[in-house]
C-alpha positions, 0 to 999 in steps of 0.5 A, a space after each residue: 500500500 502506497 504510504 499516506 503523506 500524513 504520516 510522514 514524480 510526475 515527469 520521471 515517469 512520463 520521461 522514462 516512457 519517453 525514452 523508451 517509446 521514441 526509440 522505435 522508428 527513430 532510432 539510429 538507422 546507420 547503414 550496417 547496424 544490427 537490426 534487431 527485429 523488422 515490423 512490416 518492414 520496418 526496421 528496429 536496431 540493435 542500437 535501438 535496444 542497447 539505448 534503453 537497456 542502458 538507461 533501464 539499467 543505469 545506476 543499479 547496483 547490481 548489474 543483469 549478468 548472462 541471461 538476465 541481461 538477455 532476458 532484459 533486452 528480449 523484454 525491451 524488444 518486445 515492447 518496441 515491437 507492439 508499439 510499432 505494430 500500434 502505430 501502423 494500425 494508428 496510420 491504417 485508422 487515420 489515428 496519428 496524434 496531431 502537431 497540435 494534440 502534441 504541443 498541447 499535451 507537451 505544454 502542460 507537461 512542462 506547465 509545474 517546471 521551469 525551463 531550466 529544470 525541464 531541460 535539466 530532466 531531460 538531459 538526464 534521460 539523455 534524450 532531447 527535446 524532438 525525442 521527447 515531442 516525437 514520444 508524445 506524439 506516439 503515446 497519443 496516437 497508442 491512446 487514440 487507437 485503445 480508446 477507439 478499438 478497445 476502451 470504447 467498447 467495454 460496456 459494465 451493466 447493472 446487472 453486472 454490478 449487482 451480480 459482483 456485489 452478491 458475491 463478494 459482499 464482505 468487501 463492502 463491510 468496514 471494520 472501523 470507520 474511515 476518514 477522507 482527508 486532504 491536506 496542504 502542506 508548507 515545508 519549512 525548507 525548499 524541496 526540490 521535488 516539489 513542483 505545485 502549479 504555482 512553483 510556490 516553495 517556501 525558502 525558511 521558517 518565516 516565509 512557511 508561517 507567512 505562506 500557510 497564513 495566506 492560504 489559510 486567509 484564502 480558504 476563510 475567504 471561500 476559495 476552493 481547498 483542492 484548487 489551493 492545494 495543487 497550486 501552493 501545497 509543497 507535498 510532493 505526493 498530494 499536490 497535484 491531486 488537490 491534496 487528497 490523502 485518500 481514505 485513512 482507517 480511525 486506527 490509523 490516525 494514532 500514528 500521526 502526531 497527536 495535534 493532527 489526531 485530535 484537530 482531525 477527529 473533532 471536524 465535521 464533513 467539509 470542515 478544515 483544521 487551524 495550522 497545525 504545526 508538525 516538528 520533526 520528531 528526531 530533531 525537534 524542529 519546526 518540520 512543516 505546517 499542514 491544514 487538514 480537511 475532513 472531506 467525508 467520515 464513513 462510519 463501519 458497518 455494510 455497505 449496500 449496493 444502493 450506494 452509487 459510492 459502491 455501484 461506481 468502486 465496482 463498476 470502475 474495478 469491473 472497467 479495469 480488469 475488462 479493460 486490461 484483458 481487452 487490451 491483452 487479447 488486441 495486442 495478441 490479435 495484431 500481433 498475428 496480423 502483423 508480419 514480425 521478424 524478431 532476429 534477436 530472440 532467433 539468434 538467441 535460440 540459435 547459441 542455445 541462450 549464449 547470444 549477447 
């Protein structure tokens, strides 16, 4: 289970797709490379898989040896084969992303970041700005097609809603209640991780106490808490989802620090917290400022299917796994239309697993 900030990156993850996407189709094409694999003609270069090995593997310290390394860049091929065979169905379907749908999408990638520390990002991935538009592009169209051939077609029923409800109606019995909270949180000293819409960070102690006071100003004026929380909250984990911790269980509170406890369990439903001071337990200094909100209390006890809180969990989960078998079942049926020819995994079957 993903730890609550209570307790206690957004670009990484597209960036390393990134890398990975752009290497198919644009990868080096010097005459004489090996080619790893050929997709309807088109060619993907041994070069082309040696690149994200690298960076996949970069910084480890344990290095894939013998056949883990092989396996590795097997692995690798075959997802720049399927992404391939996608973008040739994209061109069939008239599906290619526009240059328009790609400047978009970069523009509010590169919306929470400077242009310094854009560049910054990229340059550690080793790949340039044209690589990273040329992966959104990709990404795009890969959308496109799912959402047309695959996602548009899931149909979830009543019947089918119900029928899952019957059968696993413990899962909707809580034991203890739960509390939905969502927090903004100011750190004392600036985190470089932190990357609020805004780029609000707060550089000492005084300038927190001032920040937290302004956002706290702004709230007893009216303004929205999930709108204050992604522009100036400097939790890494919560700020880009308006702060929402998600469902927090009663016994799970006693682990926090009894000033957040106590502020907590005497709010009402849309109700917020004063500033509550968190001190670093192992120092004792001042290590933030938080203000909670109480979004909603479920109490234990059943939950029953009349809910729509619990007709749209099911509905979602029901989707998710459709969604994921659907997907698996097109990839296997393109991938038996397509014309594939993988020399590295027959050059690997050829030295009986000694192939580098």
């Amino acid at each position: 289970m993903k730890s609550n900030p209570l307790f206690r990156c957004g670009l990484a993850a597209v960036l390393a797709a990134c890398f990975f996407a752009t290497l198919t189709s644009c990868g080096s094409k010097q005459a004489g490379d090996d080619v790893a694999a050929t997709v309807d003609g088109q060619k993907i270069y041994r070069t082309d898989v040696e690149k994200y090995y690298q960076n996949q593997t970069a910084g480890s310290d344990q290095q894939p040896v013998g056949e883990q390394a092989t396996s590795l860049r097997l692995s690798i091929l075959r997802e720049l084969i399927d992404n391939e065979i996608l973008m040739r169905r994209a061109e069939k379907l008239g599906l290619l992303a526009t240059d328009e749908e790609v400047e978009r999408k970069l523009n509010e990638i590169k919306s929470p970041y400077t242009k310094e520390e854009f560049d910054a990002r990229l340059k550690e991935k080793k790949i340039t700005l044209d690589d990273f538009k040329r992966d959104l592009r990709r990404s795009l169209t890969v959308e496109k097609v799912l959402n047309k051939e695959v996602t548009s077609k899931i149909n979830v029923s009543d019947q089918d809603i119900t029928d899952y409800y019957n059968a696993h109606k413990a899962e909707f019995n809580l034991i203890e209640p739960q509390y939905h909270l969502a927090q903004i949180w100011v750190t004392t000293s600036p985190n470089p991780q932190v990357h609020n819409l805004k780029n609000d960070k707060a550089q000492n102690e005084a300038e927190a106490r001032k920040k937290i006071q302004m956002i706290m100003n702004r709230l007893d004026s009216g303004e929205d808490f999930g709108t204050l929380a992604m522009n100036y909250s400097e939790d890494t984990e919560t700020s880009g989802n308006g702060g929402d911790l998600g469902f927090t269980p009663e016994s799970a509170l006693h682990n926090t620090d009894p000033v957040t406890r106590e502020a907590v369990t005497k709010l009402k439903a849309g109700q917020y917290t004063a500033v509550i001071p968190v001190m670093n337990p192992m120092s004792k200094q001042l290590a933030g400022l938080r203000i909670v909100k109480l979004l909603a209390k479920e109490p234990a006890g059943q939950r029953e299917l009349a809910d729509p809180r619990v007709q749209q969990a099911i509905r979602s989960q029901l989707r998710d796994r459709r969604e994921q078998l659907l997907k698996a079942a097109y990839y296997e049926v393109l991938r038996d239309q397509a014309k594939v020819d993988n020399n590295l995994a027959q050059r690997v079957l050829d030295s009986s697993g000694a192939a580098k």
